[in-house]
C-alpha positions in Angstrom: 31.2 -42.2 12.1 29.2 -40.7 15.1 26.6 -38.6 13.9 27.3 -35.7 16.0 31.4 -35.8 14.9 30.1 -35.6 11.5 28.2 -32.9 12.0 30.7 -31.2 13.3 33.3 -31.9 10.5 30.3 -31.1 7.7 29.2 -27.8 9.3 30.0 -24.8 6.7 29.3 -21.7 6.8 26.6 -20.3 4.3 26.1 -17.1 2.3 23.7 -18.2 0.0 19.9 -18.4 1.4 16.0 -19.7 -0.4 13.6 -16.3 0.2 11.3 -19.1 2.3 11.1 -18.7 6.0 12.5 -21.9 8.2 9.4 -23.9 10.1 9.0 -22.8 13.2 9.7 -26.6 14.7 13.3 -26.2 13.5 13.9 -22.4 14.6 12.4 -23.8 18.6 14.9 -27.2 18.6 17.1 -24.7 17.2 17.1 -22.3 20.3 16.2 -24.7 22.3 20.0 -26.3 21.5 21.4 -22.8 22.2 19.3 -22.1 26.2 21.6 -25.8 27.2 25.1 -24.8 25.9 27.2 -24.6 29.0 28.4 -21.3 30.5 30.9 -20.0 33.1 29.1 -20.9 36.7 25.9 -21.5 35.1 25.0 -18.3 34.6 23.5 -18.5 31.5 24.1 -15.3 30.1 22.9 -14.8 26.9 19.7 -13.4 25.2 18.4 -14.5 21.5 16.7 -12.0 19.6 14.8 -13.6 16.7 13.9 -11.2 14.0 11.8 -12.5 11.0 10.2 -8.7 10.4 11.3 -8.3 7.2 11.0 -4.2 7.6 13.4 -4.9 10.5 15.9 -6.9 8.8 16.0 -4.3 6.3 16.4 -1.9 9.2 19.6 -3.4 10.9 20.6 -3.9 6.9 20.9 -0.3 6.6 22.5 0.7 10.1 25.5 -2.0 9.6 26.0 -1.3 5.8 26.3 2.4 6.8 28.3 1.6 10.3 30.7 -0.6 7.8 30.6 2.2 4.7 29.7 -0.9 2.3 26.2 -2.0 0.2 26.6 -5.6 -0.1 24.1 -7.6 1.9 25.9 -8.3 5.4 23.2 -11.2 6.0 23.1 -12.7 2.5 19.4 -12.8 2.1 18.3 -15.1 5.3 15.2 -14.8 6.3 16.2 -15.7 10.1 18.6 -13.7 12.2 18.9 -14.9 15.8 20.7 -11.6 17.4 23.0 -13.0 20.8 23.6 -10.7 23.4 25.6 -11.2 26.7 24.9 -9.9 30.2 27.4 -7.3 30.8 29.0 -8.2 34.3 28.9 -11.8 34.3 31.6 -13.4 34.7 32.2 -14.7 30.8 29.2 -13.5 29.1 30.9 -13.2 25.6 32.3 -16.8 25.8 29.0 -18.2 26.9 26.9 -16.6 24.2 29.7 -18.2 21.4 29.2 -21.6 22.7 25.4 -21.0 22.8 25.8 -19.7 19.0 27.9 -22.9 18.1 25.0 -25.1 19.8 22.6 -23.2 17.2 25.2 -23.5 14.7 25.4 -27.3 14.8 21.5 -28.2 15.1 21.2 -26.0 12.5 23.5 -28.3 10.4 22.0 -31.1 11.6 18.0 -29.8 10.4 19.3 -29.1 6.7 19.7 -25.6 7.3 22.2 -23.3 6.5 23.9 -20.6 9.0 26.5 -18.3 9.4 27.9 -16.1 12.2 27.5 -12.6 11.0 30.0 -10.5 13.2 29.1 -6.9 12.4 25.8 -6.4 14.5 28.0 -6.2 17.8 29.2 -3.2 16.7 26.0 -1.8 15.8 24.3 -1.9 18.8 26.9 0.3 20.0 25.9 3.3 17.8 23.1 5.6 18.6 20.8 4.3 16.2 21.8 0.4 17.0 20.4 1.6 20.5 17.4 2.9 19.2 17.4 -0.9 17.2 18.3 -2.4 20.3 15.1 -0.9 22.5 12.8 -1.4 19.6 13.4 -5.0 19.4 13.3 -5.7 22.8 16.9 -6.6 23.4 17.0 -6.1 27.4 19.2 -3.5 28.6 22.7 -4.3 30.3 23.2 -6.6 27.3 26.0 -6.4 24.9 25.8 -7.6 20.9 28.1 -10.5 20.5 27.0 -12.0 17.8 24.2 -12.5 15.1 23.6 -16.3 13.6 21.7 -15.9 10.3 19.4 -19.3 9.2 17.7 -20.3 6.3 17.1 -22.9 3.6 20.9 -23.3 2.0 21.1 -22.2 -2.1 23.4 -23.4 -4.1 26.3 -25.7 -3.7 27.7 -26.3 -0.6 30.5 -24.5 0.6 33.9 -26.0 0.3 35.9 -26.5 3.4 39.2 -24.7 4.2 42.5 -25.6 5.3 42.7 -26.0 8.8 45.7 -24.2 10.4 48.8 -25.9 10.9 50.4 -25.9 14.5 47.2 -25.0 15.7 47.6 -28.5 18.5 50.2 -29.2 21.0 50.8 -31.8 23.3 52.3 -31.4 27.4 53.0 -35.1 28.0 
């Protein structure tokens, strides 16, 4: 099977993360995957965040366990989170930054390492204090959260895949 196919078909989504850090050769081929995803008219417009400060992580931590009114850890321990953001006023900015974030997704599959898209942190940066988050770690202004990708070194056993949804093809011949 083509490499790339069965990347694609092994690619699960982890919640289970080693306390190591990543090496920093995987996290640049990592972003470096995400900077040539396509995008609506080339305009590119996304913005990755990469926050290893562990006084940060526990920052955002706090603002989305309080924003969502739960404790449990809503990035499961990685010591990686790559926070995407979209140019507001392009012309698909939210669309680009997902296909950038499935980019990251796969090569991060593809290194050994695990992942996960991590949905709450959109929200966030909404708030007041995910603003004040926002400015203090450098996210540019006029860009909107989309999504956060989480990384690290997979623990435990892999994931098992889910049922794909029926119906979900259909065919204009």
């Amino acid at each position: 099977m083509n490499q790339v196919i069965q990347t694609i078909l092994e690619r699960r989504s982890w919640r289970s993360y080693e306390a190591r850090q990543i090496q920093e050769e995987q996290l640049e081929q990592i972003l470096q995957c995400g900077l040539w995803a396509p995008s609506a008219m080339n305009q590119q417009s996304w913005h990755f965040t990469v926050v290893q400060n562990q006084p940060m992580i526990r920052r955002l931590t706090e603002g989305c366990q309080k924003m969502m009114g739960v404790e449990t850890d809503p990035f499961y321990g990685a010591p990686t989170l790559i926070l995407v953001t979209g140019k507001e006023g392009n012309i698909a900015p939210v669309a680009d930054c997902a296909l950038a974030m499935e980019n990251m997704f796969l090569a991060a599959a593809s290194l050994g390492l695990g992942s996960c898209w991590i949905n709450c942190v959109g929200r966030y940066l909404t708030t007041e204090e995910g603003r004040r988050f926002a400015q203090d770690a450098g996210i540019p202004q006029g860009y909107a959260g989309v999504g956060c990708m989480i990384l690290g070194y997979p623990k435990g056993p892999a994931p098992q895949p889910k049922e794909r949804a029926a119906g979900a093809v259909h065919f204009v011949r």
